[in-house]
PADRENSE-103499 format. One record per residue (C-alpha): residue number from 1; x, y, z. Coordinates in Angstrom, 2 decimals. Example, Ala and Ser with C-alpha at 12.3 -4.5 7.8 and 13.67 -1.06 7.14 Angstrom:
2
+-----+---------+---------+---------+
!  nr !      c1 !      c2 !      c3 !
+-----+---------+---------+---------+
!   1 !   12.30 !   -4.50 !    7.80 !
!   2 !   13.67 !   -1.06 !    7.14 !
+-----+---------+---------+---------+
END
This chain:
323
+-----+---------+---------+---------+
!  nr !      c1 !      c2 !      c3 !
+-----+---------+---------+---------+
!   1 !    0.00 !    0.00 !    0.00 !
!   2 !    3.16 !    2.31 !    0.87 !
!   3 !    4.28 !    1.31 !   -2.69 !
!   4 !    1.76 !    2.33 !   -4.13 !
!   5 !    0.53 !    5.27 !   -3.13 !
!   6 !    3.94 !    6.56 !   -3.72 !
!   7 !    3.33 !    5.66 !   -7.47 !
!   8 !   -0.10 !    7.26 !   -7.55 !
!   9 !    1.35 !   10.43 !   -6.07 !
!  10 !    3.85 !   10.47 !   -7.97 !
!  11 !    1.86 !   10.14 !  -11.06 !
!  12 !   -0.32 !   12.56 !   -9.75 !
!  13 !    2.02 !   15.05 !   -9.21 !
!  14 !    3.54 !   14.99 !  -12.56 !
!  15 !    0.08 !   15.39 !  -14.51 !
!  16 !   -0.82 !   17.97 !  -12.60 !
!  17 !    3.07 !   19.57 !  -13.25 !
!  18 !    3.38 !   18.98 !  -16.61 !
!  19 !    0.01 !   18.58 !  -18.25 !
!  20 !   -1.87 !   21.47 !  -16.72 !
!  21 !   -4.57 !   19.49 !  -15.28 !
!  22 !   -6.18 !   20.54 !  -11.91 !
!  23 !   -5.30 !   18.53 !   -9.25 !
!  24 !   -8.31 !   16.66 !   -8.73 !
!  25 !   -7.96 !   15.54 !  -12.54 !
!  26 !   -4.25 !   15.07 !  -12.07 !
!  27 !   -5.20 !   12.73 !   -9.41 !
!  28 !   -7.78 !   10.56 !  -11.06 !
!  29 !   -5.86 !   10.15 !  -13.97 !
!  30 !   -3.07 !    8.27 !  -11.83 !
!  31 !   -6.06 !    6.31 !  -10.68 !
!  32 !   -7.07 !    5.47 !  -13.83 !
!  33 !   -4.07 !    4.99 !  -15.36 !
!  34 !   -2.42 !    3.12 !  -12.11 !
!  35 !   -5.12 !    0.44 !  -10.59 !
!  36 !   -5.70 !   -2.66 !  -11.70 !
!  37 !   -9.36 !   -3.87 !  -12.90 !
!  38 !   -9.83 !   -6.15 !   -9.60 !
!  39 !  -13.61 !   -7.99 !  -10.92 !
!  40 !  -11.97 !   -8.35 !  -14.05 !
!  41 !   -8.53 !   -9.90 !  -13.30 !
!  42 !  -10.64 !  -11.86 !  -10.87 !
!  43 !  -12.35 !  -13.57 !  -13.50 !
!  44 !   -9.66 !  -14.42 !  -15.75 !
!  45 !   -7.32 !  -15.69 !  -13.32 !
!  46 !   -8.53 !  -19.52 !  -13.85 !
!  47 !   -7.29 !  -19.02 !  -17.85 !
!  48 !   -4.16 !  -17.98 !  -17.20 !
!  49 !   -2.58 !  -20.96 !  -16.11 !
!  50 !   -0.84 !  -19.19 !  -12.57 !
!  51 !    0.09 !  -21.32 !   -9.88 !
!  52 !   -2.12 !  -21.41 !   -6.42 !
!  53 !    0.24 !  -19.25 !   -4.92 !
!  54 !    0.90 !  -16.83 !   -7.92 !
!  55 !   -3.36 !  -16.59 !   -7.80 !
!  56 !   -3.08 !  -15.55 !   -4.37 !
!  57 !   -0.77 !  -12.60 !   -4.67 !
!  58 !   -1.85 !  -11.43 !   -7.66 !
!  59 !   -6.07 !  -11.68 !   -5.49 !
!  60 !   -4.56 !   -9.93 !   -2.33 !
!  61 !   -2.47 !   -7.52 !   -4.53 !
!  62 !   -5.92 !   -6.50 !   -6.79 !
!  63 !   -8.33 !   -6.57 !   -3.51 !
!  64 !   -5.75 !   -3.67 !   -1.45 !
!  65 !   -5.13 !   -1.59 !   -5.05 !
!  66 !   -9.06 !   -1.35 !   -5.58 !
!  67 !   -9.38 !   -0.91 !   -1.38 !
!  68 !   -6.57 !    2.23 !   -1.47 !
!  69 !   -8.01 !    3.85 !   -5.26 !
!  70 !  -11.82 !    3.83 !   -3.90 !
!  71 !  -10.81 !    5.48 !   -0.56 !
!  72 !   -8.40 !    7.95 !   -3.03 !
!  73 !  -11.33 !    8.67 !   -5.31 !
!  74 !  -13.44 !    9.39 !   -2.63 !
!  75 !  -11.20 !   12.00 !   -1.20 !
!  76 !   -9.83 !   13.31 !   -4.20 !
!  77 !  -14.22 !   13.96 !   -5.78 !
!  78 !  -14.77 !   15.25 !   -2.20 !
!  79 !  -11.58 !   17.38 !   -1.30 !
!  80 !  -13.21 !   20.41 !   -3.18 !
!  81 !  -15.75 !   21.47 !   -0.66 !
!  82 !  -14.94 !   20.43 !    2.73 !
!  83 !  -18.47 !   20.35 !    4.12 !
!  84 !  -19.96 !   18.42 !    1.56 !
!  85 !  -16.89 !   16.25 !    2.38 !
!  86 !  -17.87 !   15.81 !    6.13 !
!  87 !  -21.39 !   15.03 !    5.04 !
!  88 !  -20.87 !   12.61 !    2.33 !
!  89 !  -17.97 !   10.86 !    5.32 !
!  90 !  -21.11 !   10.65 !    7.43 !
!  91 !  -23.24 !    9.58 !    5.24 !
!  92 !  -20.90 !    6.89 !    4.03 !
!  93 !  -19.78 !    5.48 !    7.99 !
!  94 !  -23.75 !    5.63 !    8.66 !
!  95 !  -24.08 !    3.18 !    5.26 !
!  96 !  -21.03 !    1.23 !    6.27 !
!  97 !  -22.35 !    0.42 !   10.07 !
!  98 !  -25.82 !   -0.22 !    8.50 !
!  99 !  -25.57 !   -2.04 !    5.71 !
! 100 !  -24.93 !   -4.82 !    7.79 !
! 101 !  -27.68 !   -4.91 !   10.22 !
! 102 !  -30.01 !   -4.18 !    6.58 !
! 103 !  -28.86 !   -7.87 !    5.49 !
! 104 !  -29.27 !   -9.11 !    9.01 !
! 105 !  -32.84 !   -7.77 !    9.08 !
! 106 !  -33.49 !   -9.05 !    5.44 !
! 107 !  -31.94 !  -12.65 !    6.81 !
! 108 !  -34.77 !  -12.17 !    9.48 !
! 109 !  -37.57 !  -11.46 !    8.74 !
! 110 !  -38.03 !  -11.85 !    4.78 !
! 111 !  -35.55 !  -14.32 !    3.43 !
! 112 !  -37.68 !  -17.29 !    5.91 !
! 113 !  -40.78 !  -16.15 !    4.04 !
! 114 !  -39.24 !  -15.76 !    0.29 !
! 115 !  -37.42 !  -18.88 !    0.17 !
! 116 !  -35.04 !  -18.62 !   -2.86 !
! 117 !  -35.06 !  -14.61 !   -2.55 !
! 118 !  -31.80 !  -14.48 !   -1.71 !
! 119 !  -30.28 !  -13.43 !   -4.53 !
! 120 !  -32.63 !  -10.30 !   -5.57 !
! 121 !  -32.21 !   -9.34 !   -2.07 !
! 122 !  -28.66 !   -9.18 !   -2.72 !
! 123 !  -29.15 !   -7.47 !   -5.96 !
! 124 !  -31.16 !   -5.06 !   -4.96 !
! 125 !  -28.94 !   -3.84 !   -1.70 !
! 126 !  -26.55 !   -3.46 !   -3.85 !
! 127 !  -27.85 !   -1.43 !   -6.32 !
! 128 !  -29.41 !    0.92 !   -3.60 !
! 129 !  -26.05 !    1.21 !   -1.61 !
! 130 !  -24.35 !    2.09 !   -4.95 !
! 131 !  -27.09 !    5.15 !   -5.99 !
! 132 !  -26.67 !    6.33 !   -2.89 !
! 133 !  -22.75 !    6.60 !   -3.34 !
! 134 !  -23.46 !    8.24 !   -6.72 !
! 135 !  -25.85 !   11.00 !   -5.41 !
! 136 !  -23.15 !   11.71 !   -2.59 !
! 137 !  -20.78 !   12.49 !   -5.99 !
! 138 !  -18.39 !    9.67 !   -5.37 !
! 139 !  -19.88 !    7.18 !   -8.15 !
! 140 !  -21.55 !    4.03 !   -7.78 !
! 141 !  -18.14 !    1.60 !   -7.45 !
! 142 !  -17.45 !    2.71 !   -3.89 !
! 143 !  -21.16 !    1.94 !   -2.89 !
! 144 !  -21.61 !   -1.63 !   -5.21 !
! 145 !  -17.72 !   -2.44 !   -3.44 !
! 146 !  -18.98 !   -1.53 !    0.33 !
! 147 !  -22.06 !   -3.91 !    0.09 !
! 148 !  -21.03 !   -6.86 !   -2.01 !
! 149 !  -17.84 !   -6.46 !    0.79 !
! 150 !  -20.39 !   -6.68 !    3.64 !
! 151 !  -22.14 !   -9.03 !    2.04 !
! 152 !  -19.34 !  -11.43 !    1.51 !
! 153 !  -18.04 !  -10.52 !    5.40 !
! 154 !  -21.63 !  -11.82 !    6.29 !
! 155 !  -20.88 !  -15.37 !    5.18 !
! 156 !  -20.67 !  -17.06 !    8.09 !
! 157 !  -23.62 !  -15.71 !    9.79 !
! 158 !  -25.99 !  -15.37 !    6.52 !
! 159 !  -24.48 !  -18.77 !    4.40 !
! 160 !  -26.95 !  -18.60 !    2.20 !
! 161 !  -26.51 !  -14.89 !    1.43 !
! 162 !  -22.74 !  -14.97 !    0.15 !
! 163 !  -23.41 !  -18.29 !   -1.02 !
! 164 !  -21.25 !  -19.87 !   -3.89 !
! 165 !  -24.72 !  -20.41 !   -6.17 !
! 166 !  -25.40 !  -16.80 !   -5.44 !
! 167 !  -21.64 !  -15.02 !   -6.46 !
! 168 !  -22.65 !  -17.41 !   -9.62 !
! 169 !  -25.58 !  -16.05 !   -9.88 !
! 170 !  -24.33 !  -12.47 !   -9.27 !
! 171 !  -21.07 !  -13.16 !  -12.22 !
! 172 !  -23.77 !  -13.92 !  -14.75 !
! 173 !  -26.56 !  -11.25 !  -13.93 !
! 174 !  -23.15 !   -8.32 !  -14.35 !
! 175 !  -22.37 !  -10.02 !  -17.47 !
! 176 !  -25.86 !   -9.71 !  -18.92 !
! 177 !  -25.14 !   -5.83 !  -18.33 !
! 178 !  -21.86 !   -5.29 !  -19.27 !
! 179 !  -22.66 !   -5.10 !  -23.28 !
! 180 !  -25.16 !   -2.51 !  -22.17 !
! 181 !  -22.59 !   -0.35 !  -20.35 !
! 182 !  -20.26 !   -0.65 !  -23.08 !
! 183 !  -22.83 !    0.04 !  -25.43 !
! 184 !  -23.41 !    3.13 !  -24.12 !
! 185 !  -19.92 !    4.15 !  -23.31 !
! 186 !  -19.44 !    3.98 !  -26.40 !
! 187 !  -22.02 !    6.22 !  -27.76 !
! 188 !  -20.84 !    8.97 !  -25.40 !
! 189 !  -17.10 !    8.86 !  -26.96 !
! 190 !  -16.70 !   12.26 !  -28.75 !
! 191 !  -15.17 !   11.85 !  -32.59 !
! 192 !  -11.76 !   13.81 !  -31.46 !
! 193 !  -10.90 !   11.01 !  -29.15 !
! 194 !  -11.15 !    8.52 !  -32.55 !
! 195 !   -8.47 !   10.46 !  -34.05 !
! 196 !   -4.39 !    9.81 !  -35.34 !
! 197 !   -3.28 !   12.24 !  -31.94 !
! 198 !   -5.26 !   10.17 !  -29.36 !
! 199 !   -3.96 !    7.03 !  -31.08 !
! 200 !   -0.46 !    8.62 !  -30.67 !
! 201 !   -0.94 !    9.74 !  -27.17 !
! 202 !   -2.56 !    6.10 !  -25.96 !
! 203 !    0.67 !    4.29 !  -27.28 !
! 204 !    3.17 !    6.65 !  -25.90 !
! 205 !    1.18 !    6.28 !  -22.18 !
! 206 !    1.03 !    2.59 !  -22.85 !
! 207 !    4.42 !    2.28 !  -23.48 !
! 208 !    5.80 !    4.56 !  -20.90 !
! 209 !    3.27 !    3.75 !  -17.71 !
! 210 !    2.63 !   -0.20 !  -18.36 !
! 211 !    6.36 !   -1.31 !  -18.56 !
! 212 !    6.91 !    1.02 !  -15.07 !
! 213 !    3.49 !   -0.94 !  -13.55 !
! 214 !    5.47 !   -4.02 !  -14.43 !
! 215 !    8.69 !   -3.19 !  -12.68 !
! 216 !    7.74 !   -1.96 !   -9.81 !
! 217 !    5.60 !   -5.15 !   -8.80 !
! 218 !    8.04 !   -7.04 !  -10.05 !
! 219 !   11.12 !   -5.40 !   -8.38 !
! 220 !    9.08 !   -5.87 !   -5.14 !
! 221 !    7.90 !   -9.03 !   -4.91 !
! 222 !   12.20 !  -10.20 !   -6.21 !
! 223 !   13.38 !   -7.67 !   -2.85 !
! 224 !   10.65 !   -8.53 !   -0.81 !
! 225 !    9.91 !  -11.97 !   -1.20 !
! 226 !   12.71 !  -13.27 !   -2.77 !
! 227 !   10.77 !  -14.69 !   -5.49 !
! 228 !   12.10 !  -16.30 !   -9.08 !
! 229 !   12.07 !  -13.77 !  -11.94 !
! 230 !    9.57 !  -16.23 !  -13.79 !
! 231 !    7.07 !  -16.10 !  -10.91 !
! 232 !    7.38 !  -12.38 !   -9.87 !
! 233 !    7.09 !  -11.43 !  -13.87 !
! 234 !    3.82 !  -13.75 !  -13.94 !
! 235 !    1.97 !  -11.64 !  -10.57 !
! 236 !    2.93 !   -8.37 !  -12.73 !
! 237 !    1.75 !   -9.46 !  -15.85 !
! 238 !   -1.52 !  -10.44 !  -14.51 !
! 239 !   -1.84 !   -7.48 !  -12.39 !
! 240 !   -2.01 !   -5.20 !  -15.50 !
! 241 !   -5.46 !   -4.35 !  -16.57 !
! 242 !   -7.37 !   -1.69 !  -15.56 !
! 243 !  -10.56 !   -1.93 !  -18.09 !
! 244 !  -13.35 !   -1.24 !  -15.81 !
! 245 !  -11.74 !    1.49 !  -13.37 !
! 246 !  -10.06 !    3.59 !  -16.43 !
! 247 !  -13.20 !    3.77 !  -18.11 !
! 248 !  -15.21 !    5.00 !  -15.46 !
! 249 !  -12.78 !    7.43 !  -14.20 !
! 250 !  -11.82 !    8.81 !  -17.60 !
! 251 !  -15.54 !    9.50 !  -17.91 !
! 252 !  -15.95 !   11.45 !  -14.40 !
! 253 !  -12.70 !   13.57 !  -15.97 !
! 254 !  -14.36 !   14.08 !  -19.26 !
! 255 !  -17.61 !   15.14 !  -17.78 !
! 256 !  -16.69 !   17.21 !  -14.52 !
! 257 !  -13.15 !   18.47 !  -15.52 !
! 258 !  -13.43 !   18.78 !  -18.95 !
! 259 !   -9.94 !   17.36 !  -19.90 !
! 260 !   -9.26 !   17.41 !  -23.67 !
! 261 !  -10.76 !   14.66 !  -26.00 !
! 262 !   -7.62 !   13.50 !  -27.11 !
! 263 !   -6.66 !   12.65 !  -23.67 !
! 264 !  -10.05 !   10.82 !  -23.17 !
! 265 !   -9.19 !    8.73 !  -26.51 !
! 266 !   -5.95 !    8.33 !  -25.17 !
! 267 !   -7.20 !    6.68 !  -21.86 !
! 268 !   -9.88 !    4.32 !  -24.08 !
! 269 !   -6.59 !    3.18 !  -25.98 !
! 270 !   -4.65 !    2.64 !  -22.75 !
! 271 !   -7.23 !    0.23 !  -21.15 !
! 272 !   -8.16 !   -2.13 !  -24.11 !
! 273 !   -3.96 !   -2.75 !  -24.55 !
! 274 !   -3.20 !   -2.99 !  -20.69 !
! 275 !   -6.23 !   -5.82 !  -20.70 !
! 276 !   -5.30 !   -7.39 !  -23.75 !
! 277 !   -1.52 !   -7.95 !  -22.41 !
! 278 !   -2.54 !  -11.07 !  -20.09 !
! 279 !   -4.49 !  -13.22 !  -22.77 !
! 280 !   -1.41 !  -12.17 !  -25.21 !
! 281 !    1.14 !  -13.12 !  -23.05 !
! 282 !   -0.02 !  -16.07 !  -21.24 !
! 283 !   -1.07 !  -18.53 !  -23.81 !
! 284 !   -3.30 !  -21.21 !  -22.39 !
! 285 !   -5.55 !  -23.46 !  -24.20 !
! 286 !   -9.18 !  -22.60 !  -23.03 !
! 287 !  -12.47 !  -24.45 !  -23.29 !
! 288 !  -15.04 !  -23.45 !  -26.42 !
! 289 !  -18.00 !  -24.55 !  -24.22 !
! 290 !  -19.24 !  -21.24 !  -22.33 !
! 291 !  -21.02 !  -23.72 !  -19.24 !
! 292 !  -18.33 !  -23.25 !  -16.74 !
! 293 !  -17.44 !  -26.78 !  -15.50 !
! 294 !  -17.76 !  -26.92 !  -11.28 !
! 295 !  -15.26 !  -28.86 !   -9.37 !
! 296 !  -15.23 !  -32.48 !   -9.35 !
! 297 !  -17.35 !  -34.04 !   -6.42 !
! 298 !  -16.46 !  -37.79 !   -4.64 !
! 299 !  -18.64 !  -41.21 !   -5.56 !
! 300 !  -20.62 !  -42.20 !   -8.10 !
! 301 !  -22.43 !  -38.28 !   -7.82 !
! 302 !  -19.33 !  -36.84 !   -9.05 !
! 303 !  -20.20 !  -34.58 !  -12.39 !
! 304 !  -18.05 !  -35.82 !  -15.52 !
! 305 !  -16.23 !  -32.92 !  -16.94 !
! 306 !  -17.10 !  -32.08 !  -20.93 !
! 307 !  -13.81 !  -32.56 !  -22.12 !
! 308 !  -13.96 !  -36.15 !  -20.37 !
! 309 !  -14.30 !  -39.21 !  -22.54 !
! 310 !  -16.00 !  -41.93 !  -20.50 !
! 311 !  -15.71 !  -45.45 !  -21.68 !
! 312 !  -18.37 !  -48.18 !  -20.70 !
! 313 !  -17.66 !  -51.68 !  -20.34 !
! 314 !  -19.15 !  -54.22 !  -22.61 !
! 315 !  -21.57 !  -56.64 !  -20.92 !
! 316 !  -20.96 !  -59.68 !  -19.92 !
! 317 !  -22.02 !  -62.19 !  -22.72 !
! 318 !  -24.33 !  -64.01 !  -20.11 !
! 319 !  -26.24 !  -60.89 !  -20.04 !
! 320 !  -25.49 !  -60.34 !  -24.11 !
! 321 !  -27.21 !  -63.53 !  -24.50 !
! 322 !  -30.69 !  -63.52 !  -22.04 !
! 323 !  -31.25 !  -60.11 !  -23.80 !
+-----+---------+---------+---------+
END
């Protein structure tokens, strides 16, 4: 966390010296350009072929970036009026202490009655939490993180709330959306970010920013942990994109700061090569099915995988012969 708010202040600090951007942009752009797309990596890490261990680094490392850039953004949206500041830190402690005792209540005294409601109880939470976040001016993310965090912190006394079917359930209900929100991201993207500058601009950030992302994880994690240079290279790698968070934060720029389309084309450019570097660089074979195969249970209840070719023993020729 030391490392890397260093990096996003340092980041900071030079956009705002050099590029002539306010300091509240300056400091969203090193946001955008610096933390890692935690839902996203999440959900790739099974096809990139990383070892148990190399998984849970490059989990911990995603969880405390997207922890330390929420708590950032918050600050950094807020830090322009200090008494909307204290209220919207009120408001958000109050949502934090109840958000809790909301699920509890839900667990209660509706979830016995609704069998099965589980889920949209879930959903809808979090959907509330996350328009209240947005109408406080710090976007939905920080209020969709708090309660699916909650929720998940909630496991063992609600099981059936953070339950695996549910997070399923959840995965596939976001990706029914996500064409939507690209859809209309991309209708929103003015023609001067589509042009031969922005295209310049994305490759020189790419080339400059995603190489000094890479070192620095991998530079600690050598010092630190002593890793190999195969293993510490594989965390970094995986670590890199930042699809989801750069989008959303080079929109709050565009629309509250104003910062120049070509920058905002720039940033578009940025996230699609940052998120493409895993699948180019780690080249595992993957499954064409789209059903996602569960793990393998014990007996003769134990789910045969599709890519499994089961073989059945002939009969017996007593049996051949009284058919």
């Amino acid at each position: 966390l030391l490392i890397r708010s260093a990096t996003l202040f340092g980041v900071g600090w030079l956009a705002w010296r050099y590029a002539g951007l306010p300091w509240q942009a300056a400091g969203l752009l090193a946001l955008a350009l610096l933390t890692p797309s935690t839902g996203f990596i999440m959900d790739s890490l099974s096809r990139l072929g990383l070892s148990e261990d190399e998984r849970f680094w490059v989990t911990s490392k995603a969880i405390a970036g997207e922890l330390l850039a929420l708590a950032a953004l918050f600050i950094v949206l807020q830090a322009g009026d200090p008494a909307h500041m204290a209220l919207s830190s009120t408001a958000l402690l109050a949502m934090m202490v109840g958000l809790p005792l909301v699920f509890i209540a839900l667990g209660r005294w509706v979830a016995p009655h609704a069998p099965g409601s589980e889920f949209s109880l879930l959903v809808m939470v979090g959907m509330v939490a996350a328009y209240i976040t947005y109408l406080l001016g710090v976007y939905y993310l920080v209020g969709a993180f708090i309660a699916g965090l909650v929720a998940r912190l909630l496991h063992q006394r609600m099981p059936l709330l953070a339950s695996h079917e549910n997070l399923h359930a959840l995965r596939l209900f976001a990706s029914f959306f996500v064409p939507f929100y690209f859809f209309n991201a991309g209708t929103k993207v003015p023609s001067e970010a589509l042009s031969w500058e922005a295209l310049g601009l994305g490759i020189v950030i790419t080339l400059v920013v995603l190489p000094l992302r890479i070192a620095v994880v991998w530079l600690q994690r050598r010092v630190m942990f002593g890793e190999s240079f195969r293993s510490s290279l594989r965390v970094s790698l995986a670590l890199a994109p930042t699809l989801i968070f750069t989008l959303v934060l080079a929109a709050i720029m565009r629309d509250r700061f104003q910062i120049p389309a070509v920058l905002f084309g720039a940033l578009l450019l940025y996230a699609a090569l940052t998120t493409l570097l895993p699948s180019l660089v780690f080249r595992t074979p993957f499954d064409v099915d789209p059903v996602e195969q569960e793990p393998a249970g014990q007996g003769e209840d134990a789910p045969v995988a599709a890519t499994e070719v089961v073989t059945a023993d002939p009969p017996p020729a007593s049996a051949s012969a009284s058919r």
